[in-house]
Backbone of each chain as ProteinMPNN parsed JSONL, in Angstrom:
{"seq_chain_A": "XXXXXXXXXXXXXXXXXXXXXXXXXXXXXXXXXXXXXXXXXXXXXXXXXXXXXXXXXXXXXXXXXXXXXXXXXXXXXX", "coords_chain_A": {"N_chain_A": [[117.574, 26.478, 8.086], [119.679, 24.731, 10.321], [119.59, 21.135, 9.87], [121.066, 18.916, 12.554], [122.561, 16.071, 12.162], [121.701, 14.552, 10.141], [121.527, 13.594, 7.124], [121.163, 14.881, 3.359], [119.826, 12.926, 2.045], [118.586, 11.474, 3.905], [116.65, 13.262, 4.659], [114.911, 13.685, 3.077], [113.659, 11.74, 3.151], [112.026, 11.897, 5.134], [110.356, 14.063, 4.596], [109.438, 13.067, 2.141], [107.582, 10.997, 3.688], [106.139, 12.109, 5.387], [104.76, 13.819, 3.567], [103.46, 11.296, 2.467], [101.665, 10.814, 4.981], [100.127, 12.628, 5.452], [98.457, 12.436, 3.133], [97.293, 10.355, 3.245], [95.601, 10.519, 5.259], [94.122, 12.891, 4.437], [92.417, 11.765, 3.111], [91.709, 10.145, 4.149], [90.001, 11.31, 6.007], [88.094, 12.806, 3.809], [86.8, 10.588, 2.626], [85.515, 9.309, 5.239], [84.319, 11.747, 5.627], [82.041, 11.284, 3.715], [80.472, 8.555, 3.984], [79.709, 9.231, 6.438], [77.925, 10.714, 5.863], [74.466, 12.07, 6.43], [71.427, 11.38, 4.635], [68.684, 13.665, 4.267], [65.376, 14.122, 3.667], [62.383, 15.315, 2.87], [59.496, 14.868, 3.259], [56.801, 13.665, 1.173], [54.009, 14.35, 1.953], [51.493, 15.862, 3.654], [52.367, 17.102, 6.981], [50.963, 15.969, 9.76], [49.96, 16.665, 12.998], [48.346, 14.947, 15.619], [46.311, 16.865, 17.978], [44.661, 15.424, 19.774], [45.71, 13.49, 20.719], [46.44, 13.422, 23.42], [44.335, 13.467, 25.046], [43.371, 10.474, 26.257], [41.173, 7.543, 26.61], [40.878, 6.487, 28.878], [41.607, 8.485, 30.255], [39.597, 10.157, 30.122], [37.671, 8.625, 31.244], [38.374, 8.607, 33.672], [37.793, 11.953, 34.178], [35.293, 12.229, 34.376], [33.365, 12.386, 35.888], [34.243, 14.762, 37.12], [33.355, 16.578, 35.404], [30.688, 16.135, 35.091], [29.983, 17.121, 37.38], [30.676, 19.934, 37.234], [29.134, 21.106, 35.093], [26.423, 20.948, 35.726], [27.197, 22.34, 38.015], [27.413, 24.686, 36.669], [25.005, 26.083, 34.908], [24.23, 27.846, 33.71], [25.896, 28.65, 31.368], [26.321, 26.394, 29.932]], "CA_chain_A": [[117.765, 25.827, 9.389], [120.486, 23.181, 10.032], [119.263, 19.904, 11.284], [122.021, 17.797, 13.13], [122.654, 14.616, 12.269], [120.177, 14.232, 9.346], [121.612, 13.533, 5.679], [120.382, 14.921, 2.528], [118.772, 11.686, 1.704], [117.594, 11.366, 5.351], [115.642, 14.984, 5.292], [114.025, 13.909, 2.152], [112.623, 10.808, 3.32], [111.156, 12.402, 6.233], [109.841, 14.645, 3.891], [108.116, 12.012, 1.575], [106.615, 9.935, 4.511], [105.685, 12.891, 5.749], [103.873, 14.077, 2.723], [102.406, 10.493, 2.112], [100.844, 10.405, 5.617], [99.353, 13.358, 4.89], [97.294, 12.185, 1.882], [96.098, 9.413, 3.914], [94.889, 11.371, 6.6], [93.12, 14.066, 4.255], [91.95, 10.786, 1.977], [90.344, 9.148, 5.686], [88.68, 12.708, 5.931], [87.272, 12.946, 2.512], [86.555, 9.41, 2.64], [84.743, 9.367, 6.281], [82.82, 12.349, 5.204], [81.242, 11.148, 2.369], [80.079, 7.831, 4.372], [78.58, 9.656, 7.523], [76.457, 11.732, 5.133], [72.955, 11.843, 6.681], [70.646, 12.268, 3.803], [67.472, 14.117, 5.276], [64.095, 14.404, 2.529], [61.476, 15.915, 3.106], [58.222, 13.927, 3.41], [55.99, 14.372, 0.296], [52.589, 14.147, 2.575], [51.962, 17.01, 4.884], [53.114, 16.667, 8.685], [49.863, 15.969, 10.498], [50.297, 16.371, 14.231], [47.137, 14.832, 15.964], [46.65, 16.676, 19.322], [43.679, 14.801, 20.209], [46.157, 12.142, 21.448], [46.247, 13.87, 24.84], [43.022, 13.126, 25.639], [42.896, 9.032, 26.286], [39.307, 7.146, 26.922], [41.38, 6.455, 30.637], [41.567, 10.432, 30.689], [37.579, 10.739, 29.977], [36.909, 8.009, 32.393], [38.972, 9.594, 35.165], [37.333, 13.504, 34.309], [33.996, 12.212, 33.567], [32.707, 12.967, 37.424], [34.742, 16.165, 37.662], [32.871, 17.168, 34.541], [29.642, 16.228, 35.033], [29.529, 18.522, 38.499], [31.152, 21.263, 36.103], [28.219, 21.504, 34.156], [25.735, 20.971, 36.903], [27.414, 24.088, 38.831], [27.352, 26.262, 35.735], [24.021, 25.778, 33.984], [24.107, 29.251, 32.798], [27.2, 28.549, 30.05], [25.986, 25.055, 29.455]], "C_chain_A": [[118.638, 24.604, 9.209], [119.728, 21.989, 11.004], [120.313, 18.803, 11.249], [121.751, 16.332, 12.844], [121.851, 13.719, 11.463], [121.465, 14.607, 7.846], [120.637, 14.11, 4.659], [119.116, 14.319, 2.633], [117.63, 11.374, 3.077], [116.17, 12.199, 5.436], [114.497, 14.27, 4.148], [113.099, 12.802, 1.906], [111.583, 11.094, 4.612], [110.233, 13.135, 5.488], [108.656, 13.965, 3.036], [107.242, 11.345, 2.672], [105.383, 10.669, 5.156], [104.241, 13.328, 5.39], [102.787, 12.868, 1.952], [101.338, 10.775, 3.427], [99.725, 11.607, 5.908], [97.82, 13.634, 4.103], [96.843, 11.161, 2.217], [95.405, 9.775, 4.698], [94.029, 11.973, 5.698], [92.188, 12.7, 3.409], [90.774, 10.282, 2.9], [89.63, 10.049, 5.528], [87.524, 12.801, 4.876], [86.27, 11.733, 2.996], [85.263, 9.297, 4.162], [83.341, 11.094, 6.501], [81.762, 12.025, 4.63], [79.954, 9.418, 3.209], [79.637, 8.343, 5.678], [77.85, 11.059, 6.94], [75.078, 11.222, 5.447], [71.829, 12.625, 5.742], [68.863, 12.615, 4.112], [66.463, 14.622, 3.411], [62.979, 14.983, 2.721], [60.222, 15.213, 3.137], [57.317, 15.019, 1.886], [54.694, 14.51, 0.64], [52.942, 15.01, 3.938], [52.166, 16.136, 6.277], [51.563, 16.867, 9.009], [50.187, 15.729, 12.2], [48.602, 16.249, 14.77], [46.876, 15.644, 17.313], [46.078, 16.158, 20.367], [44.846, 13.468, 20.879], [46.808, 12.559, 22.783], [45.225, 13.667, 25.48], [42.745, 11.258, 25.071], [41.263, 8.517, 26.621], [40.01, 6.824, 28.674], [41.131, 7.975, 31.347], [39.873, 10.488, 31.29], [36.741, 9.82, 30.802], [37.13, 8.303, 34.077], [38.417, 11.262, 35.425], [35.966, 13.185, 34.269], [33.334, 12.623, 35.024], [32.388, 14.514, 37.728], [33.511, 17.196, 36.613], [31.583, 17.405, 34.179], [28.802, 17.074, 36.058], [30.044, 19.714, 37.958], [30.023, 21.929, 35.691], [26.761, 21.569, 34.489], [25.794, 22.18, 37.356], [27.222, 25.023, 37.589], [25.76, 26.003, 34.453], [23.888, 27.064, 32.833], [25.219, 29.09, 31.457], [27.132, 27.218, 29.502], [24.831, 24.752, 29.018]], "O_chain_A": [[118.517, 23.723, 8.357], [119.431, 21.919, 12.196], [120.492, 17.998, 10.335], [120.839, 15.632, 13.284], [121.414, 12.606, 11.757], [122.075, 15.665, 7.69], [119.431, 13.967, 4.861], [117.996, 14.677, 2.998], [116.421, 11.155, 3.154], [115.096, 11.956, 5.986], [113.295, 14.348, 4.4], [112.206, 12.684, 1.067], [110.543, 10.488, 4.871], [109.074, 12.814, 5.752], [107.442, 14.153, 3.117], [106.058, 11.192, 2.374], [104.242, 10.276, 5.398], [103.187, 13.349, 6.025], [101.81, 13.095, 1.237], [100.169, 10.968, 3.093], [98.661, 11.439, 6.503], [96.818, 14.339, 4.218], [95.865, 10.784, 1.572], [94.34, 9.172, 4.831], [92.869, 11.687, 5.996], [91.03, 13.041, 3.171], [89.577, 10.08, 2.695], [88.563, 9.871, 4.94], [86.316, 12.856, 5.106], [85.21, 11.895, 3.6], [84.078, 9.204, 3.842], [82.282, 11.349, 7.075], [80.638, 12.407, 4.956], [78.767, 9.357, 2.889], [78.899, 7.468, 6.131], [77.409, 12.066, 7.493], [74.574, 10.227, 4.927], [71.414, 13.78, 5.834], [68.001, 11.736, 4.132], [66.879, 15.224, 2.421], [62.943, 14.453, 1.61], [60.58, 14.779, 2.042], [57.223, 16.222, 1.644], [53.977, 14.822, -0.311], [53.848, 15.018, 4.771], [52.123, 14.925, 6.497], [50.966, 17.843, 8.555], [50.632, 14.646, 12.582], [47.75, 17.095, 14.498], [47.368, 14.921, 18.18], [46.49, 16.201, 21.526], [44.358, 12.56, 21.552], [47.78, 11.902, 23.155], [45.311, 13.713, 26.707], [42.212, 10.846, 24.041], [40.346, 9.308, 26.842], [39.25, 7.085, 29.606], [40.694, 8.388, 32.421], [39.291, 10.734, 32.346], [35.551, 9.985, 31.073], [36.468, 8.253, 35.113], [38.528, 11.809, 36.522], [35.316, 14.209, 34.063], [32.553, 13.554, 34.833], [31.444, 15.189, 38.137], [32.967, 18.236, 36.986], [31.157, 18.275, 33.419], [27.671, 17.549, 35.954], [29.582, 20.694, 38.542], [29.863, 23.138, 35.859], [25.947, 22.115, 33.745], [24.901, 23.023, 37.271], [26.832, 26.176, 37.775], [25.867, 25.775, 33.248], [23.58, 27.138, 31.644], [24.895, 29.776, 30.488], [27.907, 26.923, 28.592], [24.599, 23.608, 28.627]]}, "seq_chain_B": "XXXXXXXXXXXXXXXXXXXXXXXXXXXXXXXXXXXXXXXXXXXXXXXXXXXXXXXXXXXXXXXXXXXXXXXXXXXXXXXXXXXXXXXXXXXXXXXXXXXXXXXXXXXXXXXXXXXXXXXXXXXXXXXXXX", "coords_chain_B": {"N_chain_B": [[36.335, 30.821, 74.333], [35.688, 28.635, 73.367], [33.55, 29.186, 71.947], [33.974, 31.388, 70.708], [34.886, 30.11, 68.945], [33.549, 28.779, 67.588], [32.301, 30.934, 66.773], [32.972, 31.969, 64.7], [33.14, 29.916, 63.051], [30.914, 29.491, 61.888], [30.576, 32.134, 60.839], [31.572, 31.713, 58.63], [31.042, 29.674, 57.592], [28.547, 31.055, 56.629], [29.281, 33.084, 55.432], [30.657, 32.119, 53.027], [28.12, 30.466, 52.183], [26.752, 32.646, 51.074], [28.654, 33.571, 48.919], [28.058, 31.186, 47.457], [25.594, 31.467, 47.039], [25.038, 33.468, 45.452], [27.204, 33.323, 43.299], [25.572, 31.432, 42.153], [23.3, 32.439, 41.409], [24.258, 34.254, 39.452], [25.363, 32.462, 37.251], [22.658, 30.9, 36.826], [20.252, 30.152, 34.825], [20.526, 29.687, 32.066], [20.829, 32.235, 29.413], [18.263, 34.052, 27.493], [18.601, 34.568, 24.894], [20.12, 32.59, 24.537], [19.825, 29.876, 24.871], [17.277, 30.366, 23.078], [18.141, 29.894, 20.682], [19.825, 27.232, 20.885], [17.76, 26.276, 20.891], [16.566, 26.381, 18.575], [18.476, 25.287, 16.783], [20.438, 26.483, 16.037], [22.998, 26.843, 17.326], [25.302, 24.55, 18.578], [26.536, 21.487, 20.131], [29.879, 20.937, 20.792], [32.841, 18.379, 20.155], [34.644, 18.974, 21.247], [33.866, 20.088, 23.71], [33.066, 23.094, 23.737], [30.883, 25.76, 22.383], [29.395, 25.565, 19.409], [28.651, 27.464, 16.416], [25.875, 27.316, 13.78], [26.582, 27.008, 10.591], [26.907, 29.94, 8.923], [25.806, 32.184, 10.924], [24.845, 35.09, 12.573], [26.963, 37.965, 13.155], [25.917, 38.864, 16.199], [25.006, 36.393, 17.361], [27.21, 34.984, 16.899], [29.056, 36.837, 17.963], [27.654, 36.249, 21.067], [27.969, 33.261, 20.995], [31.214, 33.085, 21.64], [31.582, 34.649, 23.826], [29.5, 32.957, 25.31], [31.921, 30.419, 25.575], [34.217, 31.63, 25.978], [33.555, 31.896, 28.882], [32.951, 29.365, 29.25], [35.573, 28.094, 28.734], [37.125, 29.094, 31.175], [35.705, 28.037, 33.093], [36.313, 25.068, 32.549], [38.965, 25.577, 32.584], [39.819, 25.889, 35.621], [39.015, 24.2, 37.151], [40.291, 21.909, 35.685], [42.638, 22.565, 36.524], [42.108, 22.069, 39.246], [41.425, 19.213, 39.121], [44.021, 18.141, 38.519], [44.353, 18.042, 35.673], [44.807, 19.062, 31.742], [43.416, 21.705, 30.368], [42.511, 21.363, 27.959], [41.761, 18.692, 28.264], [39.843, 18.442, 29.755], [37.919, 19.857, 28.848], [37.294, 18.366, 26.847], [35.855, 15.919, 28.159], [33.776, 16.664, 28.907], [32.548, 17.63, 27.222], [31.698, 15.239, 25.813], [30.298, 14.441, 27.47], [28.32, 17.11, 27.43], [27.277, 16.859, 24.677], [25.873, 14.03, 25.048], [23.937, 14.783, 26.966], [22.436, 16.433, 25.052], [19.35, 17.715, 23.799], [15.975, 16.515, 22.471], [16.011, 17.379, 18.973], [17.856, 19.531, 19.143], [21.516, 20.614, 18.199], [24.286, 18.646, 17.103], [27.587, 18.268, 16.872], [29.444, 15.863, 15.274], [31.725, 13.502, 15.677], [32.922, 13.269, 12.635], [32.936, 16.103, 12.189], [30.476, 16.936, 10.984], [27.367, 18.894, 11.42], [24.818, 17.769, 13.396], [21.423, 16.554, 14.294], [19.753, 15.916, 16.703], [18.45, 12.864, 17.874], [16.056, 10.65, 18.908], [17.091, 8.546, 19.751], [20.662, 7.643, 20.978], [22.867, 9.872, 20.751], [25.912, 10.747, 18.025], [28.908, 9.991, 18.757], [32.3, 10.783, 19.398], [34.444, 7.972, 20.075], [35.961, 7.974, 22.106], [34.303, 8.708, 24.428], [32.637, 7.729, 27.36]], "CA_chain_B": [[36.94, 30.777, 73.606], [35.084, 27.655, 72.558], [32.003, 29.942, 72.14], [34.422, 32.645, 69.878], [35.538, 29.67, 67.577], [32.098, 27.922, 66.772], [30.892, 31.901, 65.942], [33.964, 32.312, 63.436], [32.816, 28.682, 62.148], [29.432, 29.992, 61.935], [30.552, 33.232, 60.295], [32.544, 31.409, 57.331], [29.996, 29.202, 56.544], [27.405, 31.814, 55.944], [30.11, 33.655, 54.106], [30.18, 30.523, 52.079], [26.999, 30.022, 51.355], [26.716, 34.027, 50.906], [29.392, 33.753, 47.844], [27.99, 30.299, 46.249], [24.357, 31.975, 46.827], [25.529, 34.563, 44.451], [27.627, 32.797, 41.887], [24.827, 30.511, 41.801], [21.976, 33.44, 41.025], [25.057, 34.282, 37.981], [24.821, 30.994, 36.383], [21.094, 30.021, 37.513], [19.87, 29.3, 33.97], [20.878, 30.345, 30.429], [20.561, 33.767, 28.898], [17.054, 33.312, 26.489], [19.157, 34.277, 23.547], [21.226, 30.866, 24.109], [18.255, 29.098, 25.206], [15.939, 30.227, 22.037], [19.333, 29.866, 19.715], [19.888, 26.316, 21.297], [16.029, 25.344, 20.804], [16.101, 26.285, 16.801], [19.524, 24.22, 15.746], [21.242, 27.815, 15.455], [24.146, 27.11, 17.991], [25.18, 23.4, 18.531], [27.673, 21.262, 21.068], [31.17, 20.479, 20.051], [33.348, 17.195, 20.973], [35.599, 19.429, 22.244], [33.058, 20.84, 24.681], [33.127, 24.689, 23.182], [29.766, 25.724, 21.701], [29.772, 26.153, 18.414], [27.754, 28.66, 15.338], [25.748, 25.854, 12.968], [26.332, 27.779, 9.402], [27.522, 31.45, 9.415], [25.181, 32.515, 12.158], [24.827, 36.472, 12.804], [27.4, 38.693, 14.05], [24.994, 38.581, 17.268], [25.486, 35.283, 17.344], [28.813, 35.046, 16.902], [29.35, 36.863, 19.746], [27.031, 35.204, 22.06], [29.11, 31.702, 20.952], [31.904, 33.809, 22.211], [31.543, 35.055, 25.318], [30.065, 31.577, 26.556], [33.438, 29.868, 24.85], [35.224, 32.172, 26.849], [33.174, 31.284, 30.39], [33.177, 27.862, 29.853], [37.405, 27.86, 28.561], [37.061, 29.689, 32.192], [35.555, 27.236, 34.194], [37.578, 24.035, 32.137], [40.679, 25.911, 33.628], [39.47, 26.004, 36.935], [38.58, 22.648, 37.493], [41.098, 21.008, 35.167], [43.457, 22.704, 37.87], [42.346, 21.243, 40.555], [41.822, 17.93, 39.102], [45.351, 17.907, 37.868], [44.316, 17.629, 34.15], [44.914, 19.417, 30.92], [42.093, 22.042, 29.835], [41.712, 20.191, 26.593], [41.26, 16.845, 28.587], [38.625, 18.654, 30.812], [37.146, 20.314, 27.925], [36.85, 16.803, 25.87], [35.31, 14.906, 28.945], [33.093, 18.022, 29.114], [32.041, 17.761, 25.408], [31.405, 13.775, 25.62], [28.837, 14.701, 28.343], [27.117, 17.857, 26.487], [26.514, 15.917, 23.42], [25.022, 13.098, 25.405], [22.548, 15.51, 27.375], [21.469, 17.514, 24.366], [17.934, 17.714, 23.705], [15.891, 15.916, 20.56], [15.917, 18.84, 17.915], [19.282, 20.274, 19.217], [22.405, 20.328, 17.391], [25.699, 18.599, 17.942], [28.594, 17.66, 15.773], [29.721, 14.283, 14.856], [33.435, 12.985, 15.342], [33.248, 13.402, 11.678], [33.26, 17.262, 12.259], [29.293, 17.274, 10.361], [26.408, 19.085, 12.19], [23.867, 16.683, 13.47], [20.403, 17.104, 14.818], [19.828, 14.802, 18.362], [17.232, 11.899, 17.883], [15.036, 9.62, 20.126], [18.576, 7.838, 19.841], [21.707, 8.154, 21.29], [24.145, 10.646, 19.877], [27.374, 9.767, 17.36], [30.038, 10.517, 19.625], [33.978, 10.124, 19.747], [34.876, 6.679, 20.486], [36.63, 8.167, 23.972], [33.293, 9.032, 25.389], [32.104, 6.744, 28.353]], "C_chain_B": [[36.5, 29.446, 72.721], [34.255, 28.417, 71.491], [32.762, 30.857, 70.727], [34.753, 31.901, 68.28], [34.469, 29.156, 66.887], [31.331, 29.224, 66.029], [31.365, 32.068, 64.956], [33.461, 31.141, 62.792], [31.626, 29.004, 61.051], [29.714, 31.036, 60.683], [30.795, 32.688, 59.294], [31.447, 30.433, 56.617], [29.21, 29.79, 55.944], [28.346, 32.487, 54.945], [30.22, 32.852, 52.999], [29.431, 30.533, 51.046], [26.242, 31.44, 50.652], [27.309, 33.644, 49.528], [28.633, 32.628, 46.852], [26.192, 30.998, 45.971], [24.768, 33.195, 45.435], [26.142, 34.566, 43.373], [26.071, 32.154, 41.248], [23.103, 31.474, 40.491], [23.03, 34.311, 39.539], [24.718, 33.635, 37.167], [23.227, 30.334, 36.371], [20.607, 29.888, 36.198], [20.378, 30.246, 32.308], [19.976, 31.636, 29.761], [19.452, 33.274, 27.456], [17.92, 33.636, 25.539], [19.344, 33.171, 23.363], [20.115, 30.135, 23.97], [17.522, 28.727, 23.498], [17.277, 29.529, 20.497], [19.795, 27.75, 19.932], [19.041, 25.299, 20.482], [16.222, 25.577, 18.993], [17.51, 26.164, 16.218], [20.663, 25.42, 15.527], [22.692, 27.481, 16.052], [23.898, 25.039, 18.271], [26.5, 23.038, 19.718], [28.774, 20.938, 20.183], [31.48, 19.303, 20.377], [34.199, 17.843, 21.667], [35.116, 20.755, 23.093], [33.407, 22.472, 24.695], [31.789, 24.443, 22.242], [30.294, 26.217, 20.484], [28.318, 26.872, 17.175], [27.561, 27.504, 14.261], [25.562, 27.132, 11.791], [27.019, 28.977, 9.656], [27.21, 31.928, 10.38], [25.511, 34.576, 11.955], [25.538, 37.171, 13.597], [26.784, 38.517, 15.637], [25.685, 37.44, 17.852], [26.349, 34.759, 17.733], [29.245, 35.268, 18.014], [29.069, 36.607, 21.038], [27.736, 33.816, 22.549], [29.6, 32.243, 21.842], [32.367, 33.774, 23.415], [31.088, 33.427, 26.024], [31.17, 31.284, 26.636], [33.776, 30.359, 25.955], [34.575, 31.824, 28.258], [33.069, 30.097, 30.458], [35.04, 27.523, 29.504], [37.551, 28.19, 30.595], [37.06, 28.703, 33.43], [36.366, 25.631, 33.611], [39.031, 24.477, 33.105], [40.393, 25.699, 34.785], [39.641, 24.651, 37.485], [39.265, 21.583, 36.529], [42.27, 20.885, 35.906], [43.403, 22.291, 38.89], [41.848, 19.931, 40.304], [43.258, 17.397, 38.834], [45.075, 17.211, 36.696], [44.754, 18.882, 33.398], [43.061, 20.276, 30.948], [41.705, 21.65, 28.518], [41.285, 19.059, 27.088], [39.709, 17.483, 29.378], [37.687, 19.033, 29.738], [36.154, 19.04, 27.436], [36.068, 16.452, 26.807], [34.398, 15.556, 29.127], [31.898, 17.699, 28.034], [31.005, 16.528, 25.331], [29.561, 14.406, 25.941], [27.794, 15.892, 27.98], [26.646, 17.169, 25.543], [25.692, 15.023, 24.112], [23.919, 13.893, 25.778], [21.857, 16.537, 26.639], [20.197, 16.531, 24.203], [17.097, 16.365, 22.559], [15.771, 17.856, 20.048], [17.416, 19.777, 18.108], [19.892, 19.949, 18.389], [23.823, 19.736, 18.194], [26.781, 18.109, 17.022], [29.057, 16.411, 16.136], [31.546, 14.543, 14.872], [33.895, 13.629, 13.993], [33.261, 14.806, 10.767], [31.358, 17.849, 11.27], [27.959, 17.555, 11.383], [24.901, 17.791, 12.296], [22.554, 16.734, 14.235], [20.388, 15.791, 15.741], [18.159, 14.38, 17.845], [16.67, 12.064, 18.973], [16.832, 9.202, 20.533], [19.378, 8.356, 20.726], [22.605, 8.812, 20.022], [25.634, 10.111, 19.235], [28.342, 10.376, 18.117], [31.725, 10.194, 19.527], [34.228, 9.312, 20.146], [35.504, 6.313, 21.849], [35.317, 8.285, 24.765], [33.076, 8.053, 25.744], [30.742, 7.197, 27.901]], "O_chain_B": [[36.906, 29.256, 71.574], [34.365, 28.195, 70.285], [32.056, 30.969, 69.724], [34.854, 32.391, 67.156], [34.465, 29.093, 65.657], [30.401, 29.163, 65.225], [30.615, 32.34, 64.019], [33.283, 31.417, 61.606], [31.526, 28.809, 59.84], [29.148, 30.825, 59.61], [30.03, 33.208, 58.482], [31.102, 30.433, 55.435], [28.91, 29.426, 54.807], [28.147, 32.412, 53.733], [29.672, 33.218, 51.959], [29.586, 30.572, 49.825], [25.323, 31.337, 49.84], [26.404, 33.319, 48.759], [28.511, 32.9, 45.658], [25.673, 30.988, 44.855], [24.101, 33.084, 44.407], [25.958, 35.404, 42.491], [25.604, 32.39, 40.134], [22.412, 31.215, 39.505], [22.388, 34.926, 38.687], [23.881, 33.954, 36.322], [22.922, 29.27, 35.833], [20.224, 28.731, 36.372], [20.389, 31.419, 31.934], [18.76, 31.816, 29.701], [19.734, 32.41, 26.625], [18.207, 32.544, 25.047], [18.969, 32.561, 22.363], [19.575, 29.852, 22.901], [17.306, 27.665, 22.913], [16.963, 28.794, 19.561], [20.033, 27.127, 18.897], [19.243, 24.265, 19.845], [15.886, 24.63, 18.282], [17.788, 26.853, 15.237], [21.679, 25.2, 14.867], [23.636, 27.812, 15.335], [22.851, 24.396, 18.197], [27.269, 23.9, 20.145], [28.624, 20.697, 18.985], [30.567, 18.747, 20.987], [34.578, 17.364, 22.736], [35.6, 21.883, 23.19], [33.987, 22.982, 25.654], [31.554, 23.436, 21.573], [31.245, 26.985, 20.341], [27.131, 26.595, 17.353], [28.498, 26.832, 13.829], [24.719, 28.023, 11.907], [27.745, 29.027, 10.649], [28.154, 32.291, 11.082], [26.361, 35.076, 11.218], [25.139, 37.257, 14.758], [27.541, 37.806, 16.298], [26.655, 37.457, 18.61], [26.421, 34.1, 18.771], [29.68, 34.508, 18.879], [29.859, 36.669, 21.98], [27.992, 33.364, 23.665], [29.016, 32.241, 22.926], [33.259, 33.111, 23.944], [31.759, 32.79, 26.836], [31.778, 31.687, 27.628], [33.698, 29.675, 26.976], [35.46, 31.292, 28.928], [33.065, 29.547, 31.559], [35.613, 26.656, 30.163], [38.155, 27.324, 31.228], [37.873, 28.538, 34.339], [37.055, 25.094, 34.479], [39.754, 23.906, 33.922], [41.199, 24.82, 35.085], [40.519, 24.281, 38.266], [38.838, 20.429, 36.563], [42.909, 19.85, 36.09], [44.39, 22.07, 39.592], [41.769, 19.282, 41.348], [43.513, 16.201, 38.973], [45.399, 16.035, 36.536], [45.096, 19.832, 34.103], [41.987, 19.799, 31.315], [40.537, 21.664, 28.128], [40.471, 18.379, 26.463], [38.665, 16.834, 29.437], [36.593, 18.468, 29.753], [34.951, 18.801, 27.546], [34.961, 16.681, 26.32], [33.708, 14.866, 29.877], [30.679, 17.584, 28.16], [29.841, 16.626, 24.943], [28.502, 14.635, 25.357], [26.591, 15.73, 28.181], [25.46, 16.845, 25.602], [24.518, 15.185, 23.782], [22.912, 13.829, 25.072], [21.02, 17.317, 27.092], [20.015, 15.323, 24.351], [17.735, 15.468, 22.01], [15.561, 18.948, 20.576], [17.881, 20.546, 17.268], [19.438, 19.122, 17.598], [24.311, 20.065, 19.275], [26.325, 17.225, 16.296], [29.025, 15.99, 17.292], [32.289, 15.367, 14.338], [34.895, 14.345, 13.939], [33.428, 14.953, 9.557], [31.165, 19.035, 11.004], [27.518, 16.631, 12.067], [24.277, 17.213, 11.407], [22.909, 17.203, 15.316], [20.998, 14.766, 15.437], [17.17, 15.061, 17.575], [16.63, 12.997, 19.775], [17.508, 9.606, 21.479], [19.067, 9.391, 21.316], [22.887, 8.434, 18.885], [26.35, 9.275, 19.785], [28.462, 11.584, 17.91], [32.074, 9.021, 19.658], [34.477, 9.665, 21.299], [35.622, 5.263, 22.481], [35.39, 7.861, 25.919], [33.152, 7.13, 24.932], [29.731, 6.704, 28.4]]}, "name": "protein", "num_of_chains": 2, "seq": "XXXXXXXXXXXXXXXXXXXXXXXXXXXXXXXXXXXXXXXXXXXXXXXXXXXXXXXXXXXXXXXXXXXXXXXXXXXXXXXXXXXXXXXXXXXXXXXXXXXXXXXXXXXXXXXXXXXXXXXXXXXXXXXXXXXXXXXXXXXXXXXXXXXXXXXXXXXXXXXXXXXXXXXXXXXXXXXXXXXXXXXXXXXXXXXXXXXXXXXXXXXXXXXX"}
């Protein structure tokens, strides 16, 4: 391919600047990988999920009515 | 037309009291298995208001637990629905209040998941119970 108006020396500095900005770009990449590495571990103590923390003492003071005519109406299962 | 609506009033109440007369003669007092199983430490309350089998307990047994479990999970749903709660929250608030009204000589488990026989005393209960 001819390019107009472009010297040897011209083409071949386009060429180098080219090929430096290149290796800064893939260098940021490398480089910005390696520093947003999120390193994830594993916990050495099992996962305990409580599910008792659905049921508050606000809960059991707000059901405590509903619950005590519950058990009233059903004597037979209580 | 006054006269037609006070007999339909009339009619629905007895229908009413027709249907709760009849649940009521369902539930009217505990099946003597539970009862005698109750009375000798065999079957015990939970905190999370589900009866539970103290030891291995007997096939029998077992399935007795069971089937209540499953009619009281039954009525928790029911009435956790129309309080707008959770059937674990209805259950729990359920539980508090069995443990408190067991017997002396009954059984009931401890927070600390260990079968416990019911004093003179008050019962060890979950720290949520009112």
């Amino acid at each position: 391919m001819k390019q107009a108006g472009l010297t040897k020396q011209e083409r071949r500095t386009t060429f180098e600047t080219m090929r430096g900005t290149m290796a800064i770009l893939l260098g940021g990449v490398l480089a910005g990988g390696t520093a947003a590495c999120v390193n994830v571990s594993a916990p050495d103590k099992p996962i305990v999920i409580n599910l008792n923390i659905n049921v508050t003492q606000e809960v059991v003071y707000r059901l405590d009515n509903e619950a005590k005519s519950l058990i009233k109406q059903n004597p037979g299962i209580f | 037309m006054t006269y037609a609506k006070n007999f339909r009033t009339v009619l629905m109440v007895a229908g009413a009291l027709a249907v709760t007369g009849v649940s009521a003669v369902a539930f009217a007092q505990r099946d003597p298995a539970y009862a005698a199983a109750r009375a000798e430490g065999k079957v015990g309350e939970q905190p999370d208001g589900y009866l539970g089998v103290v030891g291995a307990g007997t096939p029998e047994l077992r399935a007795l637990v069971n089937s209540i479990n499953i009619q009281r999970k039954a009525a928790y749903t029911q009435k956790a629905q129309a309080s707008g709660a959770t059937v674990e929250q209805m259950a729990f608030t359920s539980g508090c209040n069995l443990i408190q009204q067991t017997s002396a000589g009954e059984k009931y488990k401890t927070p600390s998941g260990a079968w416990a026989t019911r004093g003179a005393g008050a019962p060890e209960r979950d720290s949520r119970c009112i």
